[in-house]
N, CA and C atoms as an extended XYZ file, in Angstrom:
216
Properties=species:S:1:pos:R:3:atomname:S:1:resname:S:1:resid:I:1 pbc="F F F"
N       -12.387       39.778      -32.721 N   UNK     1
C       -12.200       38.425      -32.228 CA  UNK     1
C       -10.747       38.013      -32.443 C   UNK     1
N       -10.261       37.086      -31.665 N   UNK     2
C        -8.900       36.840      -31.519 CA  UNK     2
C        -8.975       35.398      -32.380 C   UNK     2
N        -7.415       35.702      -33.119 N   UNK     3
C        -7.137       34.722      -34.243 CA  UNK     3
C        -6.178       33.500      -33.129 C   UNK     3
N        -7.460       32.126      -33.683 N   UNK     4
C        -6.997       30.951      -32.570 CA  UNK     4
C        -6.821       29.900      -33.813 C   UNK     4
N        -6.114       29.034      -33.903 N   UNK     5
C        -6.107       27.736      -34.734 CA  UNK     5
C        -5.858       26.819      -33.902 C   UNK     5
N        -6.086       25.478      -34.509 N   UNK     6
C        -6.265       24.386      -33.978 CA  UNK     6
C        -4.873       24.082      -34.166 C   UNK     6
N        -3.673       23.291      -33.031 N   UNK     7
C        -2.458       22.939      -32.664 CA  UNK     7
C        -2.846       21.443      -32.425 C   UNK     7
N        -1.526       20.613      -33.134 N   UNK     8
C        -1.636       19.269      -32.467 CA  UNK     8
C        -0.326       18.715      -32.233 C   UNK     8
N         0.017       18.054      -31.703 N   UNK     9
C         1.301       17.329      -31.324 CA  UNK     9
C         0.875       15.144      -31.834 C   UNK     9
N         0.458       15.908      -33.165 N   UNK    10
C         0.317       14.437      -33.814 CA  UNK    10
C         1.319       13.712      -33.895 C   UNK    10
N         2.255       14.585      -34.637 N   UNK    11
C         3.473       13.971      -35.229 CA  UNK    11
C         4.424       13.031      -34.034 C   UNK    11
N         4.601       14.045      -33.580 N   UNK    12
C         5.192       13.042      -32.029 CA  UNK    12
C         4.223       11.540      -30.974 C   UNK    12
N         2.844       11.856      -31.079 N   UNK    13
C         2.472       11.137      -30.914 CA  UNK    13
C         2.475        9.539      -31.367 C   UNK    13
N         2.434       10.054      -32.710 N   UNK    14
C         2.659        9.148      -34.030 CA  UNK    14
C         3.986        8.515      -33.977 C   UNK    14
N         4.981        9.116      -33.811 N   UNK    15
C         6.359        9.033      -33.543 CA  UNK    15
C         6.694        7.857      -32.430 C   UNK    15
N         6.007        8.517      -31.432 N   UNK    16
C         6.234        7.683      -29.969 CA  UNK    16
C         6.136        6.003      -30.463 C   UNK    16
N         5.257        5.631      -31.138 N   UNK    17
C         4.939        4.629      -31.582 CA  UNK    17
C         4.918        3.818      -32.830 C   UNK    17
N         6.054        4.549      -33.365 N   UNK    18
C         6.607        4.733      -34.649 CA  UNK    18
C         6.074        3.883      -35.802 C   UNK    18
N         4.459        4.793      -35.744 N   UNK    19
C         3.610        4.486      -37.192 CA  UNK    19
C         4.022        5.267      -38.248 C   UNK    19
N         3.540        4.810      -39.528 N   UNK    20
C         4.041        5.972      -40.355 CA  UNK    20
C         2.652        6.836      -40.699 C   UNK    20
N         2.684        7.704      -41.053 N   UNK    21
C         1.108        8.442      -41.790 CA  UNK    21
C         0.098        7.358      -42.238 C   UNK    21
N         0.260        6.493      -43.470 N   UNK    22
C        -0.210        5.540      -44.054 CA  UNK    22
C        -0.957        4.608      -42.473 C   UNK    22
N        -0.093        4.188      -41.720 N   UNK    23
C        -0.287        2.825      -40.733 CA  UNK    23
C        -1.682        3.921      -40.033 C   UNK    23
N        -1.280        5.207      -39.601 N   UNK    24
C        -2.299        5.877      -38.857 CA  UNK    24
C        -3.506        5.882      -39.544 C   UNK    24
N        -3.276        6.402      -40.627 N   UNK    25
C        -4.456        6.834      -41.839 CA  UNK    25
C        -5.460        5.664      -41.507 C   UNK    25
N        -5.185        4.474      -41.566 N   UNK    26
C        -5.862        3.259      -42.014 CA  UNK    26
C        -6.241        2.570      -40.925 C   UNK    26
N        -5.494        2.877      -39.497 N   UNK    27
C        -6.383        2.824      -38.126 CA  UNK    27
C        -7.674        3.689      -38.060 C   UNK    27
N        -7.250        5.042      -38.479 N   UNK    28
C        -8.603        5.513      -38.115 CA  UNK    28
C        -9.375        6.054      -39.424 C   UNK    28
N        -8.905        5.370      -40.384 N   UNK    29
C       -10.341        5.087      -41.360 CA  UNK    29
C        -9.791        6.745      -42.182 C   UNK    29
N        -9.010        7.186      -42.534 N   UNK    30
C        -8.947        7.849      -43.396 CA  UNK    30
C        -7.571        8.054      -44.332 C   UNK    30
N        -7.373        9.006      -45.095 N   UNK    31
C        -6.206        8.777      -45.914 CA  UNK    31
C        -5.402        9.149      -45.572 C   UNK    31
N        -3.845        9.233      -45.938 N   UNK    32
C        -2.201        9.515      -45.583 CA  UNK    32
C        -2.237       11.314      -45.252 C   UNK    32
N        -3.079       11.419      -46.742 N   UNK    33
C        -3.303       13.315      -47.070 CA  UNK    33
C        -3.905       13.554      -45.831 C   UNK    33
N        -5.104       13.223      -45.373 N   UNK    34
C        -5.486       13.593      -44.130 CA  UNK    34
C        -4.901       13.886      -42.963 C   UNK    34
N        -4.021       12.798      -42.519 N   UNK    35
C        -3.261       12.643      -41.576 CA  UNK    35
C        -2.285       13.871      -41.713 C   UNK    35
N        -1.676       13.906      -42.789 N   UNK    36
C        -0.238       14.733      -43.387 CA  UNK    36
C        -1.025       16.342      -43.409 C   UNK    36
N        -2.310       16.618      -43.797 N   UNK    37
C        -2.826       18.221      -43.516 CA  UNK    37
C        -3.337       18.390      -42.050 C   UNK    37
N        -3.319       17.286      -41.324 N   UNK    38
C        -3.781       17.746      -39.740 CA  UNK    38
C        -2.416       18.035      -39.189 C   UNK    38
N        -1.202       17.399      -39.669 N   UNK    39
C         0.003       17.162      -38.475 CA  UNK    39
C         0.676       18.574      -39.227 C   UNK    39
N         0.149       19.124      -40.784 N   UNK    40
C         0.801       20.280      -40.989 CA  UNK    40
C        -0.299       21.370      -40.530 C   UNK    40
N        -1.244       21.878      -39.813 N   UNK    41
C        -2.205       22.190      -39.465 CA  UNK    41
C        -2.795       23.069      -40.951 C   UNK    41
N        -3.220       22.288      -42.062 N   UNK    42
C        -3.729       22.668      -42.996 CA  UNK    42
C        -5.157       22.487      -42.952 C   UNK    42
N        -5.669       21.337      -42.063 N   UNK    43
C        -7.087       20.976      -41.790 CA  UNK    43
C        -7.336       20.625      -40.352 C   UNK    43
N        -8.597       21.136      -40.277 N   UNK    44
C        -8.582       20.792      -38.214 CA  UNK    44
C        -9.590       19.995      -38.731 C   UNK    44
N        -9.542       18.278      -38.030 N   UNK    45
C        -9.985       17.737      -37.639 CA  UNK    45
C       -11.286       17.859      -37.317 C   UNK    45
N       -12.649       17.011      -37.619 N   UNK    46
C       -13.922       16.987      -36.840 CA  UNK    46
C       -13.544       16.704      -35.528 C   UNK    46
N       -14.631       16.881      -34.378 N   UNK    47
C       -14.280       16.339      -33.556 CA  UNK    47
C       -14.504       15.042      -33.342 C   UNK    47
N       -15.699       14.067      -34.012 N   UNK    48
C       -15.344       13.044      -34.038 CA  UNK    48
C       -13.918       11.773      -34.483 C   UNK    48
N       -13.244       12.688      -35.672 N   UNK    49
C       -12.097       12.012      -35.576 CA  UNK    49
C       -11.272       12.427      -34.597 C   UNK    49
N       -10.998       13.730      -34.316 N   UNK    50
C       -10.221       14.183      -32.871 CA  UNK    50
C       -10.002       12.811      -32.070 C   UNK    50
N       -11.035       12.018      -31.721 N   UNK    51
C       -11.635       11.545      -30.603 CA  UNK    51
C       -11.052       10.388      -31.454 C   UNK    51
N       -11.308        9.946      -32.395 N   UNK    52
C       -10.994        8.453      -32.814 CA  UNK    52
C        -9.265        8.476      -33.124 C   UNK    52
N        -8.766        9.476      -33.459 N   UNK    53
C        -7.224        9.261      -33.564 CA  UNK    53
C        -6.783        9.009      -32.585 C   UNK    53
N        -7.154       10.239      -31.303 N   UNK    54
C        -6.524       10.037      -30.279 CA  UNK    54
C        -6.822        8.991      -29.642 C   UNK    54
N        -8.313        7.972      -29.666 N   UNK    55
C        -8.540        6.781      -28.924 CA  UNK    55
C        -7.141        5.439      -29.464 C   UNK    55
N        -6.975        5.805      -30.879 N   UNK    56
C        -6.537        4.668      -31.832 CA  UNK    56
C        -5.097        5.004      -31.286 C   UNK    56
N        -4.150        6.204      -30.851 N   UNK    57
C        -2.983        6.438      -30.805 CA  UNK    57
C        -2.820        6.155      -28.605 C   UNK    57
N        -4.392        5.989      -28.439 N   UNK    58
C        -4.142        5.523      -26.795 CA  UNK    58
C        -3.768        7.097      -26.063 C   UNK    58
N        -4.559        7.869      -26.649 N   UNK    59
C        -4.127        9.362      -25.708 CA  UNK    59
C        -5.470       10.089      -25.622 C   UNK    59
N        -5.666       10.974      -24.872 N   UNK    60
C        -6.416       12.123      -24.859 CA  UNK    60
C        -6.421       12.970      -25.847 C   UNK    60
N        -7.877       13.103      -25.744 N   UNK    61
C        -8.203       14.385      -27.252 CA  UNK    61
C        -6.902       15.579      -27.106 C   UNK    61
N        -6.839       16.172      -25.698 N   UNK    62
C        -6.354       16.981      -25.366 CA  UNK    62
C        -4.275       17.028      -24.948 C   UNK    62
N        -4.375       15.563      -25.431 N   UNK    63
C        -2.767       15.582      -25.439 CA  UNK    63
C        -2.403       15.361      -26.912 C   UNK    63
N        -3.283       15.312      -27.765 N   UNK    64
C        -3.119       15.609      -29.309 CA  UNK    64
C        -3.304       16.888      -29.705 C   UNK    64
N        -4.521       17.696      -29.610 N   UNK    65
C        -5.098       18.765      -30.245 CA  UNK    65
C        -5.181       20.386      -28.656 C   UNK    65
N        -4.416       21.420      -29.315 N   UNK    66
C        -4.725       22.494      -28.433 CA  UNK    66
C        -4.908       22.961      -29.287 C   UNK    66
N        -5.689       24.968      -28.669 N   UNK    67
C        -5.381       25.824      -28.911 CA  UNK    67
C        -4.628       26.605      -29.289 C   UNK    67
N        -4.041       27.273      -30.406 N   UNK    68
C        -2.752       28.168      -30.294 CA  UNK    68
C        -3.699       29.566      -30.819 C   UNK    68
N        -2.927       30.717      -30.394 N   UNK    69
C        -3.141       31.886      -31.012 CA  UNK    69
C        -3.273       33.111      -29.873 C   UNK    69
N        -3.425       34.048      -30.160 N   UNK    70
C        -4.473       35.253      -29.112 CA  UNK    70
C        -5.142       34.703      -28.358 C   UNK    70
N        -5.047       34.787      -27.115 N   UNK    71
C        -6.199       34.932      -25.921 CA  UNK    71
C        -6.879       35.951      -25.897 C   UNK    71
N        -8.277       35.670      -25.800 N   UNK    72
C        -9.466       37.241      -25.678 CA  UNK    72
C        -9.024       37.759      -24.724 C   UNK    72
């Protein structure tokens, strides 16, 4: 099986709208650490938060979170 991880373009998102970790964290209901191990891809996201960051940051699941790695 081909080695895939979860990719996000948080940081810039975040950026665009120049929250800090903390301001995000506390829109969508979780902590700074959280925020700070998804945007370093140390933790992938449920998909229910997937869905609530990206609703709270006004984007698509899919203009936050890709695929990276090997294609099968």
């Amino acid at each position: 099986m081909a080695t895939v991880r979860l990719g996000n373009r948080l940081r810039v998102a975040r950026a665009e709208l120049r929250l800090s970790q903390e301001q995000l964290a506390t829109m969508a209901g979780v902590t700074r650490q959280t925020i700070s191990s998804i945007e370093n891809g140390q933790y992938g996201p449920s998909a229910l938060l997937a869905f609530v960051i990206a609703h709270r940051l006004g984007k698509a699941v899919t203009d936050l979170f890709f695929i990276e790695g090997d294609t099968p």
